[in-house]
C-alpha positions in Angstrom: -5.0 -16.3 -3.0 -6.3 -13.1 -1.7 -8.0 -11.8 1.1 -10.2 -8.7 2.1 -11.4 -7.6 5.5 -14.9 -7.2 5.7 -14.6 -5.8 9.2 -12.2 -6.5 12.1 -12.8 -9.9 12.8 -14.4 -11.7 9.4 -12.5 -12.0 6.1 -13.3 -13.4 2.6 -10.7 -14.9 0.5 -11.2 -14.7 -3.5 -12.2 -18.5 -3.8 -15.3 -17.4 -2.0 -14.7 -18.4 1.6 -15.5 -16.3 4.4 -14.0 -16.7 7.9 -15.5 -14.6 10.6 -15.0 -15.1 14.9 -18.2 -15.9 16.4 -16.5 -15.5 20.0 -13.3 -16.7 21.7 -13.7 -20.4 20.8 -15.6 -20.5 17.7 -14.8 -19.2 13.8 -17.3 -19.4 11.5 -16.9 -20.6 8.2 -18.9 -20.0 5.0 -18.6 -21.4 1.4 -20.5 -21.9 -1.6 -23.7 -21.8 0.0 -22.7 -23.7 3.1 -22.4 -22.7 6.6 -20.5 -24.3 9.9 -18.9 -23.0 13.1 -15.6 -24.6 13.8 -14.4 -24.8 17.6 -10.8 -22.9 18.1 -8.0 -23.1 20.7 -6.6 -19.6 20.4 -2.5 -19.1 21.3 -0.4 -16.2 21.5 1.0 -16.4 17.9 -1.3 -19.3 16.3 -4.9 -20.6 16.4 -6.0 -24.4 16.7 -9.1 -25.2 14.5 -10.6 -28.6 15.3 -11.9 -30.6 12.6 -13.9 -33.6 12.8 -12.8 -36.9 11.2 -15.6 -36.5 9.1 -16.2 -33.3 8.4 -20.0 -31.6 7.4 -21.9 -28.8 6.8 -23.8 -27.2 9.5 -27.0 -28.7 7.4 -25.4 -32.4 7.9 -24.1 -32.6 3.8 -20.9 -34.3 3.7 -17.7 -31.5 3.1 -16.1 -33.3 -0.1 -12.3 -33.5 -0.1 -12.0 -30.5 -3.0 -13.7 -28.8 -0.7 -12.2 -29.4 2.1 -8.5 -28.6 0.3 -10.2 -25.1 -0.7 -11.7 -24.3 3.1 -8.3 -25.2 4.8 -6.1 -23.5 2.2 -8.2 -20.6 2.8 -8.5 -20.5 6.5 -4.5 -20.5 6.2 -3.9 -17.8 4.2 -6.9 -15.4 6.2 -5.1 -16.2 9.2 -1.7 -15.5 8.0 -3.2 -12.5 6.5 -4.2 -11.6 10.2 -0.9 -12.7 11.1 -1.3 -15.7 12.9 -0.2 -19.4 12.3 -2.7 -22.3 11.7 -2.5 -25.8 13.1 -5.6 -28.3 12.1 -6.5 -30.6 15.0 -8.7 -33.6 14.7 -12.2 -33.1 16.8 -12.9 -36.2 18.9 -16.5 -36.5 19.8 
C-alpha cells in the first residue's frame, strides 16, 4: 500500500483513505465518502486509536467489516509511514 503526505500532519493511502490530526487527541479519518474523528492516546514511539465496539460513520451508517479491514490496514501503514507503531483499543462508552 502506499502513502503520500498531503502536508505535515494528514496523509492519504492509495485505497483512498485519508488520515489527518485534528489536535493532540483526535485523528480524523476519511473514506469513500465517509467522515469520523477517532480519539488517540499518543506515546513516545506508538499511538492508541480507540475504536468503538461498533464502529460508525460520523453520519451514524454502520462501518462494514471490509471496511473496516481497509481503514485499519491503512491507518497502520500511514503511521508506520510516519514512523510510529499502532495499537487498536476498544472505546467504552
Amino acid at each position: 500500500m502506499g502513502v503520500q503526505d498531503l502536508d505535515s500532519q494528514a496523509a492519504r493511502t492509495d485505497t483512498g483513505v485519508l488520515l489527518q490530526s485534528l489536535d493532540r487527541e483526535t485523528m480524523r479519518l476519511e473514506f469513500a465518502g465517509h467522515t469520523m474523528n477517532l480519539p488517540v492516546e499518543r506515546g513516545l514511539l506508538s499511538y492508541g486509536f480507540y475504536l468503538p465496539l461498533s464502529p460508525q460513520w460520523s453520519d451514524g451508517a454502520p462501518i462494514s467489516p471490509n471496511d473496516l479491514t481497509v481503514i485499519k490496514q491503512a491507518i497502520v501503514e500511514i503511521q508506520k509511514h510516519w514512523g510510529f507503531h499502532v495499537d487498536f483499543l476498544v472505546l467504552e462508552t
